[in-house]
Each structure stands twice: as structure tokens, then as C-alpha cells.
N, CA, C and O atoms as a Maestro MAE file, in Angstrom:
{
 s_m_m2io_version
 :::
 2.0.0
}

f_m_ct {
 s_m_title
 :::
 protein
 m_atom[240] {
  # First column is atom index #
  i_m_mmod_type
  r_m_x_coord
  r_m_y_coord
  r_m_z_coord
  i_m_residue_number
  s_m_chain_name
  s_m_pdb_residue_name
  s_m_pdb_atom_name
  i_m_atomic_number
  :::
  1 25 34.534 -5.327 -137.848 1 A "UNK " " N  " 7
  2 3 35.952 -5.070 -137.707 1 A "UNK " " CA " 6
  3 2 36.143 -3.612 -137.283 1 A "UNK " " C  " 6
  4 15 35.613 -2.740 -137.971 1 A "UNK " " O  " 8
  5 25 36.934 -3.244 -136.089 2 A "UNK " " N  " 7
  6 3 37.212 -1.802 -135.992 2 A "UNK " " CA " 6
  7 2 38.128 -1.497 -136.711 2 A "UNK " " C  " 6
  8 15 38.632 -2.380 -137.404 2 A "UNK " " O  " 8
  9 25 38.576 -0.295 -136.765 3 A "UNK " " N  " 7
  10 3 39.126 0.403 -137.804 3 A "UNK " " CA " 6
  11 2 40.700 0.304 -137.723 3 A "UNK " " C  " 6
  12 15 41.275 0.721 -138.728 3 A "UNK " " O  " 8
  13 25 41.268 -0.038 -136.995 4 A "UNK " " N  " 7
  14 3 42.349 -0.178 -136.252 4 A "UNK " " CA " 6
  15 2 42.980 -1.740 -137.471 4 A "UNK " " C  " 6
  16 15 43.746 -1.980 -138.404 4 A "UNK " " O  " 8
  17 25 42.089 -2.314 -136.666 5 A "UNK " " N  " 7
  18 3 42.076 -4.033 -137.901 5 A "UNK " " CA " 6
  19 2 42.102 -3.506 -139.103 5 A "UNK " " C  " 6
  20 15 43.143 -3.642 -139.745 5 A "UNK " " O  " 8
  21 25 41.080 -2.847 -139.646 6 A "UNK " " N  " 7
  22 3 40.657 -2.673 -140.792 6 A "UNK " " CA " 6
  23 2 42.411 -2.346 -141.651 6 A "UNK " " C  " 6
  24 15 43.076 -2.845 -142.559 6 A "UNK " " O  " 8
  25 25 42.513 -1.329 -140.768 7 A "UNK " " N  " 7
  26 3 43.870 -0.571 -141.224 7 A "UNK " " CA " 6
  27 2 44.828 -1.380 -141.628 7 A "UNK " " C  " 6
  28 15 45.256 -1.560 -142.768 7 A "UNK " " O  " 8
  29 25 45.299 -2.097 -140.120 8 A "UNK " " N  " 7
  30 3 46.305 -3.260 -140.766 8 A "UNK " " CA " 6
  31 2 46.498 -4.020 -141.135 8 A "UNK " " C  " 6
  32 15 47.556 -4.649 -141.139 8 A "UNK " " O  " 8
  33 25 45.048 -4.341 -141.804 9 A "UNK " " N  " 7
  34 3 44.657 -5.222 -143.329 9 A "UNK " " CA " 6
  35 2 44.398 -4.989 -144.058 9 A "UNK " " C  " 6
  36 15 43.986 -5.908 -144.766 9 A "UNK " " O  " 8
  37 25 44.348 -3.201 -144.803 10 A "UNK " " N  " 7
  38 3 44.786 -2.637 -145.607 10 A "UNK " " CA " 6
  39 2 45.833 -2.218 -146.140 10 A "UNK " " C  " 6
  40 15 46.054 -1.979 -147.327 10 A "UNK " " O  " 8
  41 25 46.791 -2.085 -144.838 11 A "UNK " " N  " 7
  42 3 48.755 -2.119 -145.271 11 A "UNK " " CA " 6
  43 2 48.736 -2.753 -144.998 11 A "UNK " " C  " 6
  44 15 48.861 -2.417 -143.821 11 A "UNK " " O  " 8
  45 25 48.655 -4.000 -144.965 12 A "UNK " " N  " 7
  46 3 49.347 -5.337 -145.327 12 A "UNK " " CA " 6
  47 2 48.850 -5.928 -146.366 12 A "UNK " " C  " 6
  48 15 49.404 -6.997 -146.622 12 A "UNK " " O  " 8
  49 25 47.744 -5.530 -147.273 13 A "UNK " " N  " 7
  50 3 47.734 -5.868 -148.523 13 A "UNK " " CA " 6
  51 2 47.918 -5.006 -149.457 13 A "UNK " " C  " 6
  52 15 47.610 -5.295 -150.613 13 A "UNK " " O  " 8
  53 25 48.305 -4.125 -149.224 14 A "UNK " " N  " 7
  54 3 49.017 -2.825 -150.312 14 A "UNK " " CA " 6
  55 2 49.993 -3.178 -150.520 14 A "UNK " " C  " 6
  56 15 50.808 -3.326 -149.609 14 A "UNK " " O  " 8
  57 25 50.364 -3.526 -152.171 15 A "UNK " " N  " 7
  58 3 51.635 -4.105 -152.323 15 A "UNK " " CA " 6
  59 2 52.495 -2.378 -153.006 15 A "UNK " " C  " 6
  60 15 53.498 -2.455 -153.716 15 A "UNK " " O  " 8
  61 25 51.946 -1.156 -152.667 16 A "UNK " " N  " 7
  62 3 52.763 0.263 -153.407 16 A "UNK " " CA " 6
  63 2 53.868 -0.092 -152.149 16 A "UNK " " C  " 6
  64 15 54.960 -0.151 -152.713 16 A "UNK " " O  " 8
  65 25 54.008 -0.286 -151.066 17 A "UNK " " N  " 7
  66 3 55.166 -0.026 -150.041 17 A "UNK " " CA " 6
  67 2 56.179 -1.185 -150.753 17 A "UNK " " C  " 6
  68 15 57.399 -1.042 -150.841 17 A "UNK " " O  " 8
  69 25 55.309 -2.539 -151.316 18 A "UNK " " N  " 7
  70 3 56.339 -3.591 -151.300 18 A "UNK " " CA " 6
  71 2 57.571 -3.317 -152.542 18 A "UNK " " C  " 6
  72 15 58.693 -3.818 -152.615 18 A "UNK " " O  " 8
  73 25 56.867 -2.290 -153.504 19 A "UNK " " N  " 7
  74 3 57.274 -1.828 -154.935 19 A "UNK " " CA " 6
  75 2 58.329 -0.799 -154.215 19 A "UNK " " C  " 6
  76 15 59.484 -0.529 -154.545 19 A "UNK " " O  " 8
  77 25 57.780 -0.464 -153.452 20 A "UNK " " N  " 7
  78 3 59.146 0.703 -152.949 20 A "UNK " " CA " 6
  79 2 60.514 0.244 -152.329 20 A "UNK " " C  " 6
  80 15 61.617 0.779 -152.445 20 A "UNK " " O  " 8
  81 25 60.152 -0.900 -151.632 21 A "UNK " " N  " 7
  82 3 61.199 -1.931 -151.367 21 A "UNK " " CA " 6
  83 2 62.084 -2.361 -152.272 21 A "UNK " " C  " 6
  84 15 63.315 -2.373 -152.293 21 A "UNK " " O  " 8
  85 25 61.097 -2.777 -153.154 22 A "UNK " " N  " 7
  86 3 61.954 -3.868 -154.395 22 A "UNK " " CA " 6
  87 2 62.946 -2.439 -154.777 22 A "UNK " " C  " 6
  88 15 64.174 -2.519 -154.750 22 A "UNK " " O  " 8
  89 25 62.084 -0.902 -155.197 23 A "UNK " " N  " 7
  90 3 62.954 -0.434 -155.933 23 A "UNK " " CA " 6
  91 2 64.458 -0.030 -155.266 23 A "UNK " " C  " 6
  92 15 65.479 0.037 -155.951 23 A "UNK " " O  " 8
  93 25 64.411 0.256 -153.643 24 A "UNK " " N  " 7
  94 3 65.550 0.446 -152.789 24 A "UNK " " CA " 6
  95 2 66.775 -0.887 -152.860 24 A "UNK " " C  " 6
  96 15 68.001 -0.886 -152.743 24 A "UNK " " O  " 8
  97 25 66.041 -1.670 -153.042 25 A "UNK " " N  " 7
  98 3 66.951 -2.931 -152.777 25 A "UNK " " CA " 6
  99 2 67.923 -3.001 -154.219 25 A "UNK " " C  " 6
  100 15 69.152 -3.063 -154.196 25 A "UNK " " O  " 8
  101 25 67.183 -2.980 -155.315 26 A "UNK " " N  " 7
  102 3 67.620 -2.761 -156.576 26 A "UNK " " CA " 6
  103 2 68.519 -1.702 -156.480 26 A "UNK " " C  " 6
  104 15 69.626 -1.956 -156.957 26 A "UNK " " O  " 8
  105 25 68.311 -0.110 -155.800 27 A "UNK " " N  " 7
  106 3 68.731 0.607 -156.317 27 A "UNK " " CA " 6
  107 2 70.548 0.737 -155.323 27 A "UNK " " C  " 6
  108 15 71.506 1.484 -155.521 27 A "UNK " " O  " 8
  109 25 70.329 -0.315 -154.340 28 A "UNK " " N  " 7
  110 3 71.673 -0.293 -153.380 28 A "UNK " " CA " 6
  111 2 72.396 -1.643 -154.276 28 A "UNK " " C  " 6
  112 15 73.602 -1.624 -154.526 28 A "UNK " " O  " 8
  113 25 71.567 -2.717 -154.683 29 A "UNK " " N  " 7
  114 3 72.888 -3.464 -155.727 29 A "UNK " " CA " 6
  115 2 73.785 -2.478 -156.708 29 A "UNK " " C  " 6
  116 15 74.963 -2.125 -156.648 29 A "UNK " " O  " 8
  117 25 72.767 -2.201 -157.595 30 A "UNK " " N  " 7
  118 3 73.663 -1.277 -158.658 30 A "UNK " " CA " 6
  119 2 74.394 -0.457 -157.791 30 A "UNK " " C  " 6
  120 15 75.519 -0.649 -158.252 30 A "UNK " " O  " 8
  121 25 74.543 0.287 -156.902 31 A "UNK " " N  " 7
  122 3 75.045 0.942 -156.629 31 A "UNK " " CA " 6
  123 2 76.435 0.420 -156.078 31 A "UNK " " C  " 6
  124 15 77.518 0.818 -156.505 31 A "UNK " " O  " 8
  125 25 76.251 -0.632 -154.959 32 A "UNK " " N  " 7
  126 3 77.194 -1.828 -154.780 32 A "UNK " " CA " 6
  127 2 78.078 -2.063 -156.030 32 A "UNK " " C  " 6
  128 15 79.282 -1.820 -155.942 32 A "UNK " " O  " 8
  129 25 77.629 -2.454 -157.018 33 A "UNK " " N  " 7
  130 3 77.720 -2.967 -158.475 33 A "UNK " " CA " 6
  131 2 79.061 -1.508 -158.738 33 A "UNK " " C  " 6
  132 15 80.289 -1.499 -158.641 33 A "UNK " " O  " 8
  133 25 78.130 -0.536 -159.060 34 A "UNK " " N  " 7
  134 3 78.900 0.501 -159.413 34 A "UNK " " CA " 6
  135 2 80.646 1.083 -158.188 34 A "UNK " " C  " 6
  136 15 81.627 1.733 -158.551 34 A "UNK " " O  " 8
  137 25 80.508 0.819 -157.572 35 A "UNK " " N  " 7
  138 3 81.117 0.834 -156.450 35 A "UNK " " CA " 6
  139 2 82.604 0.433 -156.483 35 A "UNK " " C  " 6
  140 15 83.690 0.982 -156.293 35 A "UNK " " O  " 8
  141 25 81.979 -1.198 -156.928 36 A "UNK " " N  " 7
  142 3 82.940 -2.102 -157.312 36 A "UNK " " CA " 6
  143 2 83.619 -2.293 -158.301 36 A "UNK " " C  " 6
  144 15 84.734 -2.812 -158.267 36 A "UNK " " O  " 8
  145 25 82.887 -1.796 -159.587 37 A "UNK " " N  " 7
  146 3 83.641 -1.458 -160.774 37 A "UNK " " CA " 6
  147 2 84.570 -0.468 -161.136 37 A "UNK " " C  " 6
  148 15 85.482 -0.679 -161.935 37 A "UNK " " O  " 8
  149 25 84.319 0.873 -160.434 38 A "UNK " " N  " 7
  150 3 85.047 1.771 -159.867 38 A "UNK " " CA " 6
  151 2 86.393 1.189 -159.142 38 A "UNK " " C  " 6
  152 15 87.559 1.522 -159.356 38 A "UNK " " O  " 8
  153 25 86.214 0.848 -158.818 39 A "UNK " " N  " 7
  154 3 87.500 0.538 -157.604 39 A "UNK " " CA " 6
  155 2 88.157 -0.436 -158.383 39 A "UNK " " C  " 6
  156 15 89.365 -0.226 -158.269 39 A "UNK " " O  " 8
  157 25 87.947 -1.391 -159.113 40 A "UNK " " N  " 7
  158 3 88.729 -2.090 -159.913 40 A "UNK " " CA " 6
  159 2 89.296 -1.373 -161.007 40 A "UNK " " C  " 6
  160 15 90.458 -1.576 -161.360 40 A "UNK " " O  " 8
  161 25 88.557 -0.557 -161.559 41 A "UNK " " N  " 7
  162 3 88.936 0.477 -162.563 41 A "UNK " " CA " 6
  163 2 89.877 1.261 -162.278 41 A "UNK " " C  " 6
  164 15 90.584 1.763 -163.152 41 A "UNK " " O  " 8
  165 25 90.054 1.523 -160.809 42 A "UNK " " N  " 7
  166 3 90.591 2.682 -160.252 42 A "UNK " " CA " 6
  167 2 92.154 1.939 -160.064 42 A "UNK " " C  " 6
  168 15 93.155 2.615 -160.300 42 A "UNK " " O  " 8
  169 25 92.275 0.521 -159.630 43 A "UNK " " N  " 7
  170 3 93.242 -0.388 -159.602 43 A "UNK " " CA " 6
  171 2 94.313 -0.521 -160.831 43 A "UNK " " C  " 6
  172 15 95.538 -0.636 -160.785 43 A "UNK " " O  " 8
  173 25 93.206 -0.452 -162.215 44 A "UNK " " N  " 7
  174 3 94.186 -1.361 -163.607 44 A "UNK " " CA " 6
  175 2 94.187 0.387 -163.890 44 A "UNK " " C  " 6
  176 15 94.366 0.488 -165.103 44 A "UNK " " O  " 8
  177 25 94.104 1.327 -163.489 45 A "UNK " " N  " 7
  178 3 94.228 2.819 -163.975 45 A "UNK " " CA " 6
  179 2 95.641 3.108 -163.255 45 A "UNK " " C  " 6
  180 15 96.593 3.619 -163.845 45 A "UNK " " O  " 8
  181 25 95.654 2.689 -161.822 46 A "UNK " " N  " 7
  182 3 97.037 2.749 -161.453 46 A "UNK " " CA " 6
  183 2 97.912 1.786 -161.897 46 A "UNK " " C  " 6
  184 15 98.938 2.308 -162.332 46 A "UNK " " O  " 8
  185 25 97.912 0.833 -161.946 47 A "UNK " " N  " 7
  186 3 98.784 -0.468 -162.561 47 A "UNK " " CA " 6
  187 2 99.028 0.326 -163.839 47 A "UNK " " C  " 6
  188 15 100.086 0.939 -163.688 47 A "UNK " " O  " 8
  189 25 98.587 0.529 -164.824 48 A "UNK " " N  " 7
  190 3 99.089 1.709 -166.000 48 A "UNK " " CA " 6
  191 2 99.712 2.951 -165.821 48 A "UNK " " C  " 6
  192 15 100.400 3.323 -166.771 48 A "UNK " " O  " 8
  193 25 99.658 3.556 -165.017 49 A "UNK " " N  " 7
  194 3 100.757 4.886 -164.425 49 A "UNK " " CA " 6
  195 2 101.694 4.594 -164.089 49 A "UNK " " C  " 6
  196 15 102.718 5.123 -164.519 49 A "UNK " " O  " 8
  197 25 101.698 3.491 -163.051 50 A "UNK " " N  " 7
  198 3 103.113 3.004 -162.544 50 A "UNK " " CA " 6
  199 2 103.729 2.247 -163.774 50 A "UNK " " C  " 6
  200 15 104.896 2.180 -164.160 50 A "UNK " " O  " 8
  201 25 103.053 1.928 -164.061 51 A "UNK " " N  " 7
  202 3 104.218 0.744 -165.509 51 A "UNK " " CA " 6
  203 2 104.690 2.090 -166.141 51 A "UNK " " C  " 6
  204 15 105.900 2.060 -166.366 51 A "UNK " " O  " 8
  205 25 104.018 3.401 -166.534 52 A "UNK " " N  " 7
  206 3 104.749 4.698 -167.477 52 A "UNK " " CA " 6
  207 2 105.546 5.100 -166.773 52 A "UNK " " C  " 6
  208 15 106.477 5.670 -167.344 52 A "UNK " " O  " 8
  209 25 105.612 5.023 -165.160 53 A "UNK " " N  " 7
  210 3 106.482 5.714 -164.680 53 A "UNK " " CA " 6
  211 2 107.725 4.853 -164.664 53 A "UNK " " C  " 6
  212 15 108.847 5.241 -164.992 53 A "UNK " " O  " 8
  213 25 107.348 3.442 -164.175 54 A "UNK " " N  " 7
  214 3 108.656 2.810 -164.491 54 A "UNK " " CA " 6
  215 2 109.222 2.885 -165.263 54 A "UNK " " C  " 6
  216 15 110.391 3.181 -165.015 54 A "UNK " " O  " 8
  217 25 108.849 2.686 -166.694 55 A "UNK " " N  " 7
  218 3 109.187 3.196 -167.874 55 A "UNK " " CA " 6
  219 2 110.142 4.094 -167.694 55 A "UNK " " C  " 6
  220 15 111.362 3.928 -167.690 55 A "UNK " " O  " 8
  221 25 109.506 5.070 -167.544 56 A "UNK " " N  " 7
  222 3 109.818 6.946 -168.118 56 A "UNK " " CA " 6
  223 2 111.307 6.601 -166.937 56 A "UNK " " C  " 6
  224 15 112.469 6.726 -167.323 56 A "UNK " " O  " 8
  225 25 111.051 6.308 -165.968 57 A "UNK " " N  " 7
  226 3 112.443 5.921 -165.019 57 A "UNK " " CA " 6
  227 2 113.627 5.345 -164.941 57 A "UNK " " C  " 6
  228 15 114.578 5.535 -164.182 57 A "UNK " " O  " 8
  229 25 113.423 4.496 -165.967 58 A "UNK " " N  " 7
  230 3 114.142 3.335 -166.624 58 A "UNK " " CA " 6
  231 2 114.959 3.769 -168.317 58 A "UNK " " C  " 6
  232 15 115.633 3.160 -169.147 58 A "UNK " " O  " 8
  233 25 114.263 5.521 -168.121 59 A "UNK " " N  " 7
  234 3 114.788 5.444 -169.940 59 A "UNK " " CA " 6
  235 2 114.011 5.788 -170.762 59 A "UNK " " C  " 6
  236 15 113.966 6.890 -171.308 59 A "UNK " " O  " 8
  237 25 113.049 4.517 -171.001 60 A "UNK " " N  " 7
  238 3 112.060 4.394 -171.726 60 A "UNK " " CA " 6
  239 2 112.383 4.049 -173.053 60 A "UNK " " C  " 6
  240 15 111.489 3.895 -173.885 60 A "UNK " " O  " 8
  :::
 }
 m_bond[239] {
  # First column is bond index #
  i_m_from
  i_m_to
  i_m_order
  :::
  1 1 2 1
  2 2 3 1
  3 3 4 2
  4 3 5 1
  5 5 6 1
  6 6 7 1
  7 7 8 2
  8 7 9 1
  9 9 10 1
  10 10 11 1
  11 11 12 2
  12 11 13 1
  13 13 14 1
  14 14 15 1
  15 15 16 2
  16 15 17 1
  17 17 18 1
  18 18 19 1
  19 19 20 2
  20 19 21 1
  21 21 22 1
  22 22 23 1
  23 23 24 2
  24 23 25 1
  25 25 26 1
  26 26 27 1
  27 27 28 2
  28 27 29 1
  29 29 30 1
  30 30 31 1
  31 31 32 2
  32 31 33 1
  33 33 34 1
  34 34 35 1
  35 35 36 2
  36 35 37 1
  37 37 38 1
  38 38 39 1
  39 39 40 2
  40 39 41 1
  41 41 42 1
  42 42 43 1
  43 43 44 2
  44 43 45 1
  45 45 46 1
  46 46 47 1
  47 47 48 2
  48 47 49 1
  49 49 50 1
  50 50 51 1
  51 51 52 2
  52 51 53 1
  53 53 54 1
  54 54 55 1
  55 55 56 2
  56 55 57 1
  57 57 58 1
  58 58 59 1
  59 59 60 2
  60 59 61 1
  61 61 62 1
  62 62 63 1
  63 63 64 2
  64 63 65 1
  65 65 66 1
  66 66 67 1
  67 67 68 2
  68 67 69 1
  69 69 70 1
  70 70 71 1
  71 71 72 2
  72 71 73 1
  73 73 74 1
  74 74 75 1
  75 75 76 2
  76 75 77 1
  77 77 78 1
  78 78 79 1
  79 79 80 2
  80 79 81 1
  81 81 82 1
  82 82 83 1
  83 83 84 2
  84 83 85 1
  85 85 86 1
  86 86 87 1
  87 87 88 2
  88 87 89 1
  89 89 90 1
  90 90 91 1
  91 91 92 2
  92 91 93 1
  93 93 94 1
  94 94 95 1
  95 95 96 2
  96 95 97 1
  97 97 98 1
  98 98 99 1
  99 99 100 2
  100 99 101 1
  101 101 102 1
  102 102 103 1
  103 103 104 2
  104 103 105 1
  105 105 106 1
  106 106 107 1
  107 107 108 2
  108 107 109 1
  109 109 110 1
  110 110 111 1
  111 111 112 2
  112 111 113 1
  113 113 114 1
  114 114 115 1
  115 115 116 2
  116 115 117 1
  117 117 118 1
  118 118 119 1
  119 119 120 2
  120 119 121 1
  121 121 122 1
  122 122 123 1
  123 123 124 2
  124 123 125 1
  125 125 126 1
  126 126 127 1
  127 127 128 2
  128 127 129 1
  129 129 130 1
  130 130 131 1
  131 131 132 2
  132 131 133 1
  133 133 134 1
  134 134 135 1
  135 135 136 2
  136 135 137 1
  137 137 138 1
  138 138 139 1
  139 139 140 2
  140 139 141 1
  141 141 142 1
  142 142 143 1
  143 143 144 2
  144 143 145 1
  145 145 146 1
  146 146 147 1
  147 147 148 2
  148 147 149 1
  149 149 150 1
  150 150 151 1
  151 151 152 2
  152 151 153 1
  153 153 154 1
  154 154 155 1
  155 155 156 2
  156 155 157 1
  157 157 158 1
  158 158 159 1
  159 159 160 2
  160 159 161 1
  161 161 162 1
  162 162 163 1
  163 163 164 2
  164 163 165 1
  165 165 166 1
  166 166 167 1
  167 167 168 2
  168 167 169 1
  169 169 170 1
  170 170 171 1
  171 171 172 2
  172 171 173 1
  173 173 174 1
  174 174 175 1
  175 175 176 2
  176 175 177 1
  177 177 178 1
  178 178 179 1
  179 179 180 2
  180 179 181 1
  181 181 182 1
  182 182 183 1
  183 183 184 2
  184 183 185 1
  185 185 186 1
  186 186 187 1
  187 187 188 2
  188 187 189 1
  189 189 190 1
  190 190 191 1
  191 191 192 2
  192 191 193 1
  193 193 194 1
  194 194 195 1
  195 195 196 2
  196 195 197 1
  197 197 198 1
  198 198 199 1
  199 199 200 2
  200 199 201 1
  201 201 202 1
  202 202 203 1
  203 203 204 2
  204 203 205 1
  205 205 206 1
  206 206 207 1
  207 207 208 2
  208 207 209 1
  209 209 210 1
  210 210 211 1
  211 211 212 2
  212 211 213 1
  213 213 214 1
  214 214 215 1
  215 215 216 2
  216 215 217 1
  217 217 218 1
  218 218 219 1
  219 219 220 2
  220 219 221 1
  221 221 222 1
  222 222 223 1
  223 223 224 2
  224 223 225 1
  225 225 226 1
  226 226 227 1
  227 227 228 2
  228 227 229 1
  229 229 230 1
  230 230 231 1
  231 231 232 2
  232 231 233 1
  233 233 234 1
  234 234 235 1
  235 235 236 2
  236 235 237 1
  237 237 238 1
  238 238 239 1
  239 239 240 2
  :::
 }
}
């Protein structure tokens, strides 16, 4: 086998690149994840200001 072969049947059975994958892929859900919880959070945080302001507008 020349070395060339050799090579790319040594990265292709090195599973350290495939571990680096898994951890990127993982680390863009959560992040997705986090993203999204935020922004819903950020939603029922305004839905609560505006109800005080209506409030506070109204009297209270």
C-alpha cells in the first residue's frame, strides 16, 4: 500500500474527528435550544410589562 492509501485509511478509521463532530452538533442544538427559550422568555417578560402598564394606565 503507498502511503497516500495508507493515509486515507487511517482518517477514515479515526473515530477523534467523528467525536469532534458529535461534540459540534450537540453543541449547536443546545444552543438552538437556548435560543429558543430566550425568546419565549423574552415574549411572557413582555406580556407582563404591558399588562403593568395597562394597569398603571387604567388606575390600577
Amino acid at each position: 500500500m503507498n502511503k497516500f492509501t495508507q493515509a486515507i485509511k487511517n482518517f477514515w478509521q479515526d473515530e477523534e474527528g467523528l467525536t469532534i463532530v458529535e461534540y459540534a452538533v450537540a453543541g449547536a442544538l443546545i444552543a438552538a435550544a437556548l435560543v429558543a427559550a430566550f425568546l419565549n422568555l423574552g415574549d411572557a417578560v413582555e406580556n407582563v410589562i404591558n399588562g403593568l402598564a395597562t394597569t398603571i394606565n387604567n388606575g390600577g
